[in-house]
C-alpha positions as CSV (number, residue, x, y, z in Angstrom):
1,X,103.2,-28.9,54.9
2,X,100.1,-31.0,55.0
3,X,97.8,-27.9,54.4
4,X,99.9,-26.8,51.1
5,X,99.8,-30.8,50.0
6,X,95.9,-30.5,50.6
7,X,95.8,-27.2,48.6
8,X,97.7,-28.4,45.3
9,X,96.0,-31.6,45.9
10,X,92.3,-30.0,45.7
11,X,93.8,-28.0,43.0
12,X,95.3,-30.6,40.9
13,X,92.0,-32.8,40.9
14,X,89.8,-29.4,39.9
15,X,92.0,-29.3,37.2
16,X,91.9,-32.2,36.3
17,X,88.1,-32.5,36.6
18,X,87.7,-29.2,34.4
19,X,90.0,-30.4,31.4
20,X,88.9,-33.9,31.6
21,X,86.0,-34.9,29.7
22,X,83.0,-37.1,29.4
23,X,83.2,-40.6,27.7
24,X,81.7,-40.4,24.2
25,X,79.6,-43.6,25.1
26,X,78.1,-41.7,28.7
27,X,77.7,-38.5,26.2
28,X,75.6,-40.6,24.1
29,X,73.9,-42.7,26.2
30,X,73.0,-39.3,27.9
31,X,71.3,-38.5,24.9
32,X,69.8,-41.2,23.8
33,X,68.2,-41.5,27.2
34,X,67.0,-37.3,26.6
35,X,65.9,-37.9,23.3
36,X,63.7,-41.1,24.4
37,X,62.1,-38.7,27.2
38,X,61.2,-36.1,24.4
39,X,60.4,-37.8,21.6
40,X,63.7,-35.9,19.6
41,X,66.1,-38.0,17.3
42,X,69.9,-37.5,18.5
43,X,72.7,-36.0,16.5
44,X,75.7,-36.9,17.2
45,X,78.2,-33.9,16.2
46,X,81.8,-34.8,16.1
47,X,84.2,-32.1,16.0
48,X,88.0,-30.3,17.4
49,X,88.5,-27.0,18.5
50,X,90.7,-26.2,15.6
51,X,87.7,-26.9,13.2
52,X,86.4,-23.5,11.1
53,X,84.2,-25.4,9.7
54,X,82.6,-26.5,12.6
55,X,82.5,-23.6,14.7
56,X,80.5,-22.6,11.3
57,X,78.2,-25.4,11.4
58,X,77.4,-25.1,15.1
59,X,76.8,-21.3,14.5
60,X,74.2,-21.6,11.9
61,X,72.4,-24.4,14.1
62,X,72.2,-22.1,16.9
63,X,71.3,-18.8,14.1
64,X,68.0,-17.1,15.1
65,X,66.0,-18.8,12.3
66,X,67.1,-22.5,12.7
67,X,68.0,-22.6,16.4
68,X,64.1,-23.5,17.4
69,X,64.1,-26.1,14.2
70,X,67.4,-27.9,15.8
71,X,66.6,-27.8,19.4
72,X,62.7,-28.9,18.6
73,X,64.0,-31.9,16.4
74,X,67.5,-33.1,18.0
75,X,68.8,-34.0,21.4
76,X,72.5,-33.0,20.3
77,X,75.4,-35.5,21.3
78,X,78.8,-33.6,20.9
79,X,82.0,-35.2,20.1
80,X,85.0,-34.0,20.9
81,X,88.0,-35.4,18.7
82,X,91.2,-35.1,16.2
83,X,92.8,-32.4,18.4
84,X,96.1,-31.7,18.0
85,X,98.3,-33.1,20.7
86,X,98.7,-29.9,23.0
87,X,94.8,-30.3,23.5
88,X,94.4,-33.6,23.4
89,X,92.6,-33.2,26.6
90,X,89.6,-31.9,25.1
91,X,88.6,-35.2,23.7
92,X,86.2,-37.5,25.0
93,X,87.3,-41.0,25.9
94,X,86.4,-43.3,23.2
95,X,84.9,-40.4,20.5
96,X,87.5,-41.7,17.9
97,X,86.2,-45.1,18.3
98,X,82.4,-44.1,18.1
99,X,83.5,-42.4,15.1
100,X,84.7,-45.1,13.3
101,X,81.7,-46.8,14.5
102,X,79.3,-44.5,12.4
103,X,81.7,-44.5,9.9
104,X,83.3,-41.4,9.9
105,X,87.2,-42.8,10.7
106,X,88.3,-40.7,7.1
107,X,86.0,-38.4,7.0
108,X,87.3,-35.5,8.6
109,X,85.4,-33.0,11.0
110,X,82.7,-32.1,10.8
111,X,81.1,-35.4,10.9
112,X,77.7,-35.8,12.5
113,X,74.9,-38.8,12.4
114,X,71.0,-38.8,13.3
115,X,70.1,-41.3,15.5
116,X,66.6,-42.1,16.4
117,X,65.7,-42.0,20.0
118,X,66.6,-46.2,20.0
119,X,69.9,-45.3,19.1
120,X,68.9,-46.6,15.3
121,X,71.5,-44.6,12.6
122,X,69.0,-42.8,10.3
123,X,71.8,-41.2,8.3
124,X,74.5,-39.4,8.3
125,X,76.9,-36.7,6.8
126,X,78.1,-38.7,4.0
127,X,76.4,-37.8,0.5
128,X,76.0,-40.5,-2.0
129,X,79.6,-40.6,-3.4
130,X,80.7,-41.1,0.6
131,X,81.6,-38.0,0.6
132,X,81.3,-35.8,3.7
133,X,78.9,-33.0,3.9
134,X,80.0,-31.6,7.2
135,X,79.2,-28.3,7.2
136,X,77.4,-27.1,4.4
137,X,77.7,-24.6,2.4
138,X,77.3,-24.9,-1.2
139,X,73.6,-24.9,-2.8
140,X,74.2,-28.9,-3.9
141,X,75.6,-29.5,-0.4
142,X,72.8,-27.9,1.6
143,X,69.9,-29.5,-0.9
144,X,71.5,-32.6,-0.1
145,X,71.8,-31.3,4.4
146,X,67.9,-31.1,3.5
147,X,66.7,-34.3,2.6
148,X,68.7,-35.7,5.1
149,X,66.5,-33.3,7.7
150,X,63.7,-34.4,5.8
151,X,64.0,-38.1,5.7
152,X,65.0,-37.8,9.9
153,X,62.3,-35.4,10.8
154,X,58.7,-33.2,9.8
155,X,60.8,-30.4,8.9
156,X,58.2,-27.4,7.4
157,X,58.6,-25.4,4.3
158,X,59.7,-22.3,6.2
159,X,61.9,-24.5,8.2
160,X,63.6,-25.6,5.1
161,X,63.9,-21.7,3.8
162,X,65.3,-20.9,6.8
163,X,68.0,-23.4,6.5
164,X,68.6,-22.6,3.3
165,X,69.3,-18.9,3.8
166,X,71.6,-19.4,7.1
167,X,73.8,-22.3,5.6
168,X,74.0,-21.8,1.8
169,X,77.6,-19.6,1.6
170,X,77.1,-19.0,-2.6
171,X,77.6,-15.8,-3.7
């Protein structure tokens, strides 16, 4: 009887460890302590599992002709939050409350921030009406994604081509 106790015991807290995830403040701090190491700014990507939009924006971060731009430039800090209650154990600890604390509390996912390597908010994805960018995809929305890249980072002119072409959705 003991050994079975053991076995669902072990079992239970691998479980357990697998679906339970990181605080949002270790996540950062994580980051943050990366970033300062190589000289990166952090974004901080805030997101659900349920989220189309981004899944999208994660995908055309990670596209062949961005994915060196985005990993040479960012130490990225993802977010887990707003699931729906069946996977409510995919959040991290606290993300709801880091979100409000960058101001993203009624914004909807995706919502990311650039952080410098201090931890220092730089910007984030609301445009100037406070309206989130998220993931973009319109021409005005991805003008917009770049001169947030710009003011946060030396982004190059084929950098900012490249981004163009994988994010802009237009016909």
């Amino acid at each position: 009887m003991k050994k079975v106790f053991s076995i669902l015991f072990v079992a239970f807290m691998s479980f357990t460890m697998i679906n339970a995830q990181e605080k949002a403040d270790v996540v950062l701090s994580n980051a943050l302590q990366t970033a300062q190491k190589e000289n990166k700014n952090v974004m901080v990507f805030f997101h659900a599992s349920w989220c189309g939009w981004c899944k999208l924006m994660m995908k055309n971060m990670q596209a062949d002709a961005t994915k060196d731009y985005f990993s040479n430039n960012f130490v990225l800090a993802s977010i887990d939050v707003q699931e729906m209650p069946e996977k409510k154990n995919l959040e991290n600890p606290g993300g709801e409350e880091l979100l409000e604390q960058y101001g993203g509390a009624n914004s909807g996912v995706p919502f990311w921030v650039i952080l410098d390597k201090e931890g220092n908010v730089l910007t984030n994805s609301l445009d100037d009406e406070g309206q989130n960018l998220g993931s973009p995809a319109t021409s005005d929305e991805v003008a917009v994604f770049i001169a947030k890249l710009e003011k946060t980072t030396h982004i190059k002119p084929e950098e900012i081509s490249a981004v163009k072409e994988v994010f802009t959705r237009e016909n």
